[in-house]
DSSP file (Angstrom, degrees, kcal/mol; ACC not computed):
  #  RESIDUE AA STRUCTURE BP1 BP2  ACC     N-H-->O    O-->H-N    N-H-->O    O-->H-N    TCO  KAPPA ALPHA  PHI   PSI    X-CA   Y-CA   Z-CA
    1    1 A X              0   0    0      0, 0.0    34,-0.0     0, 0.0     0, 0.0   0.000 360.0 360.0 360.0  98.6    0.0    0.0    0.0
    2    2 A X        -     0   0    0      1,-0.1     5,-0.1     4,-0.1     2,-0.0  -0.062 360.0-107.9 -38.6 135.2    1.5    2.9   -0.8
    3    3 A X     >  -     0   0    0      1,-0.1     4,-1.7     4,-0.1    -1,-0.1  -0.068  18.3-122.9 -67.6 146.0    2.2    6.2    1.3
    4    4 A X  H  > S+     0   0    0      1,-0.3     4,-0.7     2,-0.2     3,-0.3   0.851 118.7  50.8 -64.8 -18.5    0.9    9.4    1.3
    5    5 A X  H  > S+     0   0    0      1,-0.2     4,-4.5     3,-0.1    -1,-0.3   0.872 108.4  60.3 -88.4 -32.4    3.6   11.1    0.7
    6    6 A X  H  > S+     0   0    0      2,-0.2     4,-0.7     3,-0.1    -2,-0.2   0.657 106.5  51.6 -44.1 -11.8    4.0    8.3   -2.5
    7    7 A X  H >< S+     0   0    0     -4,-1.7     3,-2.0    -3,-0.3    -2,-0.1   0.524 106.5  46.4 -90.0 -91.8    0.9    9.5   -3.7
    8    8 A X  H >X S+     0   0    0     -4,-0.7     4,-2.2     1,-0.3     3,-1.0   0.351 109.4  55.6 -24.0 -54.8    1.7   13.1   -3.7
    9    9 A X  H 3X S+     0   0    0     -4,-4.5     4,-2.6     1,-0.2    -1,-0.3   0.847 114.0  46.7 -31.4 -64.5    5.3   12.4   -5.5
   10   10 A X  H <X S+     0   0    0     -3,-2.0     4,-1.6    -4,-0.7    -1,-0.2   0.643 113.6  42.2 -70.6 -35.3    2.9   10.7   -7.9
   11   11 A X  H X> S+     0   0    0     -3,-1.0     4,-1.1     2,-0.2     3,-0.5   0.981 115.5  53.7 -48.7 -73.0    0.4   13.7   -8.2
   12   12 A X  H >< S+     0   0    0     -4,-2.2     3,-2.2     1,-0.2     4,-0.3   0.899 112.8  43.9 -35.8 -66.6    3.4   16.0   -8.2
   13   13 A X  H 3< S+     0   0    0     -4,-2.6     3,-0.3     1,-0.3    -1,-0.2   0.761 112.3  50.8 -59.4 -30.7    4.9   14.0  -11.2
   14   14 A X  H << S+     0   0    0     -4,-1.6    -1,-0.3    -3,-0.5    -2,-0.2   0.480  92.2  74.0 -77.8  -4.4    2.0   13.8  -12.9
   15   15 A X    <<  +     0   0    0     -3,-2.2    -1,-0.2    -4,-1.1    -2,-0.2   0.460  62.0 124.6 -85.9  -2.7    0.9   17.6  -12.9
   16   16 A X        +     0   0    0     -4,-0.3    -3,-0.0    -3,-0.3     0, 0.0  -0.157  68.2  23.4 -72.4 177.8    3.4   18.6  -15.4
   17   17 A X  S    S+     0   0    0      1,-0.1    -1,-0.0     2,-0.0     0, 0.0   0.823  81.9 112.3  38.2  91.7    1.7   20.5  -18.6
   18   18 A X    >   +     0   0    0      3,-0.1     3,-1.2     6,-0.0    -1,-0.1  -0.261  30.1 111.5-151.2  29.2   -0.7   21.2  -16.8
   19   19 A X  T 3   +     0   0    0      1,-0.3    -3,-0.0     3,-0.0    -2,-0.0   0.584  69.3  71.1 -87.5  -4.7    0.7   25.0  -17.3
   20   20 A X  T 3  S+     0   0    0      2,-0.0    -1,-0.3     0, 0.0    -3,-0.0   0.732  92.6  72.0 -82.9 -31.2   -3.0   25.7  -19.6
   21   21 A X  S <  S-     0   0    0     -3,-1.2     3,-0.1     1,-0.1    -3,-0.1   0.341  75.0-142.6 -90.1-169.2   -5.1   25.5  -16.1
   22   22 A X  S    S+     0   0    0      1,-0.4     2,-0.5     0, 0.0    -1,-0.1   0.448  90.8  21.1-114.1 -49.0   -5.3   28.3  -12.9
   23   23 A X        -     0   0    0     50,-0.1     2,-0.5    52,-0.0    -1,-0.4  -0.912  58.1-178.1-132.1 114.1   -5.5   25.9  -10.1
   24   24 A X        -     0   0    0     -2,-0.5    51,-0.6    -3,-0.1    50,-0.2  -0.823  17.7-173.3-110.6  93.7   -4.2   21.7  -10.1
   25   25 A X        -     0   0    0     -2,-0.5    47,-1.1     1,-0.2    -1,-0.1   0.533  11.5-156.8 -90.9   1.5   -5.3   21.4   -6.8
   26   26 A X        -     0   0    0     45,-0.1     2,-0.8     1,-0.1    -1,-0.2  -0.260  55.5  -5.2  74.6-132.6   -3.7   17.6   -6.7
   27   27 A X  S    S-     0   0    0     -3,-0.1     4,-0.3    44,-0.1    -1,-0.1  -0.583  76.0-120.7-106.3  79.4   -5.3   15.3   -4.0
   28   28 A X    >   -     0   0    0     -2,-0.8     3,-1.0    42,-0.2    43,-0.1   0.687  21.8-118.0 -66.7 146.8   -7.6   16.5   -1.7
   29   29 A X  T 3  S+     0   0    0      1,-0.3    -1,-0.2     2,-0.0    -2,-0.0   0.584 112.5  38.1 -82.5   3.1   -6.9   16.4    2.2
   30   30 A X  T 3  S+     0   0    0      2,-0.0     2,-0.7     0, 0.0    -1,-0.3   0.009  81.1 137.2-142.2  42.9   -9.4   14.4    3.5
   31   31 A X    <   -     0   0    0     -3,-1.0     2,-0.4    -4,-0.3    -4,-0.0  -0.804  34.1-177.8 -98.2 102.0   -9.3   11.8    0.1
   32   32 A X        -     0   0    0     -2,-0.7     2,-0.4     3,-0.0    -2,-0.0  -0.773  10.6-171.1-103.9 164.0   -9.6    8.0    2.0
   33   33 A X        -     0   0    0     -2,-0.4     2,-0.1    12,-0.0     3,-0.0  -0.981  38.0 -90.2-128.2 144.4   -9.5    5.0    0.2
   34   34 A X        -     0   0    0     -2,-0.4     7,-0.1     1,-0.1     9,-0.0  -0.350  30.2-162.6 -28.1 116.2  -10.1    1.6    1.5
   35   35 A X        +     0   0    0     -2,-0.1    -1,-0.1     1,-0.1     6,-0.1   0.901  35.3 171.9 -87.3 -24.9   -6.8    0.1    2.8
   36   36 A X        -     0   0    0      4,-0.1    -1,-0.1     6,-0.0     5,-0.1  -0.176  21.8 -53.5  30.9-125.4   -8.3   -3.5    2.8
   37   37 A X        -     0   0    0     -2,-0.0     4,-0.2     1,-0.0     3,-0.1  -0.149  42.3 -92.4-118.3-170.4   -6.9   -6.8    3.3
   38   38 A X  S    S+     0   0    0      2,-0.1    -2,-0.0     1,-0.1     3,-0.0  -0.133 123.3  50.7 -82.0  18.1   -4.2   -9.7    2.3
   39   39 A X  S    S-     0   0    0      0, 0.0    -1,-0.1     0, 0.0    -3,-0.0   0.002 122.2-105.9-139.1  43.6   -6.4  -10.9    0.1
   40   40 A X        -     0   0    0     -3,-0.1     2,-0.4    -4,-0.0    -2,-0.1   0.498  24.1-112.4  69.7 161.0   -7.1   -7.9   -1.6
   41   41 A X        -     0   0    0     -4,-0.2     2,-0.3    -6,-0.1     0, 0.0  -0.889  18.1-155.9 -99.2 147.9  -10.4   -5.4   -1.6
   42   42 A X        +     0   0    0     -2,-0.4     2,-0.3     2,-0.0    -6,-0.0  -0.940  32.0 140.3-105.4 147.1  -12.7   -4.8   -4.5
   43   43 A X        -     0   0    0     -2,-0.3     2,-0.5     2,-0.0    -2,-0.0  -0.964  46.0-105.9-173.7 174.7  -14.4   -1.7   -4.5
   44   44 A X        -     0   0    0     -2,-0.3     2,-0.6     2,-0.0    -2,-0.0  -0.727  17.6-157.7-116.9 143.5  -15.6    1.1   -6.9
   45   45 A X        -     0   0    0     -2,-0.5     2,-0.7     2,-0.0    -2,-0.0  -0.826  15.6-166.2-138.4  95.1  -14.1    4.8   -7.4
   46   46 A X        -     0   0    0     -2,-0.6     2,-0.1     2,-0.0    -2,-0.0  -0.615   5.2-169.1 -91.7  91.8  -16.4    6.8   -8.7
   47   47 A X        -     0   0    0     -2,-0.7     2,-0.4     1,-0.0    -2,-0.0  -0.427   5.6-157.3 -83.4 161.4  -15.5   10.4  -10.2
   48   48 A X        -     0   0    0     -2,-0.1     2,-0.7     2,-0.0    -1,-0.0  -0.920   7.2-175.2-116.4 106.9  -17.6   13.2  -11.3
   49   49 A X        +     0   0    0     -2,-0.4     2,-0.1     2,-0.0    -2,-0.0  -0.837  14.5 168.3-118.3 104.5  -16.7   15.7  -13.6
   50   50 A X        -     0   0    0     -2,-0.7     2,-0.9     1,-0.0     3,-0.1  -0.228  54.8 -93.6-114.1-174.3  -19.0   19.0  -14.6
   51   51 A X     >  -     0   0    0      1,-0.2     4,-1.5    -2,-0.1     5,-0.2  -0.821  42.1-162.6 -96.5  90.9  -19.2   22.0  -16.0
   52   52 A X  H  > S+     0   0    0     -2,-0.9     4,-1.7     1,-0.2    -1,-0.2   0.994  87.8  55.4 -62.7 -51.4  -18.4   23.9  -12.5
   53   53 A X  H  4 S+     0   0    0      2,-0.2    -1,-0.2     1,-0.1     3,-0.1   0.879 115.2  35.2 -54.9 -40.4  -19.9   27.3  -14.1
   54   54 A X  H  4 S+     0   0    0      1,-0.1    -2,-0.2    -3,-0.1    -1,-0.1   0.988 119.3  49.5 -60.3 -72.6  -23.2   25.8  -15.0
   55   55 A X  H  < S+     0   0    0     -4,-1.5    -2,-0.2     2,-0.1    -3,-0.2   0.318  81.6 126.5 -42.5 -11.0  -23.4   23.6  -12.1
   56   56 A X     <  -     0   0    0     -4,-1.7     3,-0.0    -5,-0.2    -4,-0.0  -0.188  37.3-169.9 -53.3 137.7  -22.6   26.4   -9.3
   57   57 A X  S    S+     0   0    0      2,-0.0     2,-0.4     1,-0.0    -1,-0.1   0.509  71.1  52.3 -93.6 -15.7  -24.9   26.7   -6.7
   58   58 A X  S >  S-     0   0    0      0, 0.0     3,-1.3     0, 0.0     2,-0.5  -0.902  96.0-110.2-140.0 139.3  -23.8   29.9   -4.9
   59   59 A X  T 3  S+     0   0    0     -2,-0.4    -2,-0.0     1,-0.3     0, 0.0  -0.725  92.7  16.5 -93.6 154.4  -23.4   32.9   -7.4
   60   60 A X  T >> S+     0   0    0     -2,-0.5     4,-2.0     3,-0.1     3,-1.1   0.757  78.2 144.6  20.6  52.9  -19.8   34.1   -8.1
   61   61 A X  T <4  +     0   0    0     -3,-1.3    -2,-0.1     1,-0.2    -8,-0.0   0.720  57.3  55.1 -79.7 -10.1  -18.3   31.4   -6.9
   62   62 A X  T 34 S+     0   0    0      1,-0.1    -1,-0.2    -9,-0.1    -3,-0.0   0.478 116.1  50.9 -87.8  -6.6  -15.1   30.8   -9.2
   63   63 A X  T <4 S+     0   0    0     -3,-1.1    -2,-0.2     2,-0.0    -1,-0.1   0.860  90.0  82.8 -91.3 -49.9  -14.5   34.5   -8.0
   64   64 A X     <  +     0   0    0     -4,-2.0     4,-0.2     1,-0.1    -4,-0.0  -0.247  42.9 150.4 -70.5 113.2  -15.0   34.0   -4.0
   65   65 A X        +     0   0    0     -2,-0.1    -1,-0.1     2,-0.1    -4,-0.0   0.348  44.7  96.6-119.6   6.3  -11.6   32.7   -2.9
   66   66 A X  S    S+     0   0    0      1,-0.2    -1,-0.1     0, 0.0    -2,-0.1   0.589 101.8   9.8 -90.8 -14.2  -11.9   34.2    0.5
   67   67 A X  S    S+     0   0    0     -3,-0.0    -1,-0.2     2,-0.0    -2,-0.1   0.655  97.3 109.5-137.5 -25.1  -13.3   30.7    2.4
   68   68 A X        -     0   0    0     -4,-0.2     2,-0.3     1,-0.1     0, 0.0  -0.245  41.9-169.5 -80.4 148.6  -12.9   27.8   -0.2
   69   69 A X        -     0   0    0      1,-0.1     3,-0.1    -2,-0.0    -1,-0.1  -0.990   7.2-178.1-143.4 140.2  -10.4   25.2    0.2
   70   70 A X        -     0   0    0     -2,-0.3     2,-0.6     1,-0.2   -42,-0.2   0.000  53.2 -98.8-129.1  30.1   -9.7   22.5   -2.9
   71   71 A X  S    S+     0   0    0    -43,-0.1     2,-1.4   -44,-0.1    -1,-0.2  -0.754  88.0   8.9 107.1-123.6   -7.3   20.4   -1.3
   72   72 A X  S >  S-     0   0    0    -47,-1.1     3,-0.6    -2,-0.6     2,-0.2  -0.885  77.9-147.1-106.3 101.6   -3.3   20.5   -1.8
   73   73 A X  T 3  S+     0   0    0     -2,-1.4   -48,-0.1     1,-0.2   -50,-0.1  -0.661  71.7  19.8 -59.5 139.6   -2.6   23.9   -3.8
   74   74 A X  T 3         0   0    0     -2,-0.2    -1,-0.2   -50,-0.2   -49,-0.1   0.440 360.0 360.0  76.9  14.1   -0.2   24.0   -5.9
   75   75 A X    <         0   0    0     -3,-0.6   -60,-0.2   -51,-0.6   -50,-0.1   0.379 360.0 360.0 -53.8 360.0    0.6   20.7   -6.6
């Protein structure tokens, strides 16, 4: 099972070109996974990926930086 700081390297390594974007906020702090067993886990990892500017709930919200928090910045 790999370490957390072995993911991040791997986040880290993987962010390059990524130079097109504002924010690669990398792996989010409170992102668990199962650790499971010696004879392995199954399980499903689902992501979701929208249109955050249609989908916003709360109005300027890609502006309001004053409270929101998106994980590890700057990855």
């Amino acid at each position: 099972l790999p370490s957390i700081d072995t993911l991040f390297a791997k986040i880290e390594a993987g962010g390059a070109g990524l130079t097109e974007f504002a924010s690669a906020t990398g792996l989010p702090n409170r992102f668990l996974l199962p650790k499971g067993n010696d004879k392995g886990l199954e399980f499903d990892l689902v992501v979701a990926v929208t249109d955050g500017d249609a989908d916003a709930a709360v109005p300027g919200l890609h502006e309001n930086t004053k409270y929101n928090h998106y994980g590890a910045n700057g990855v």
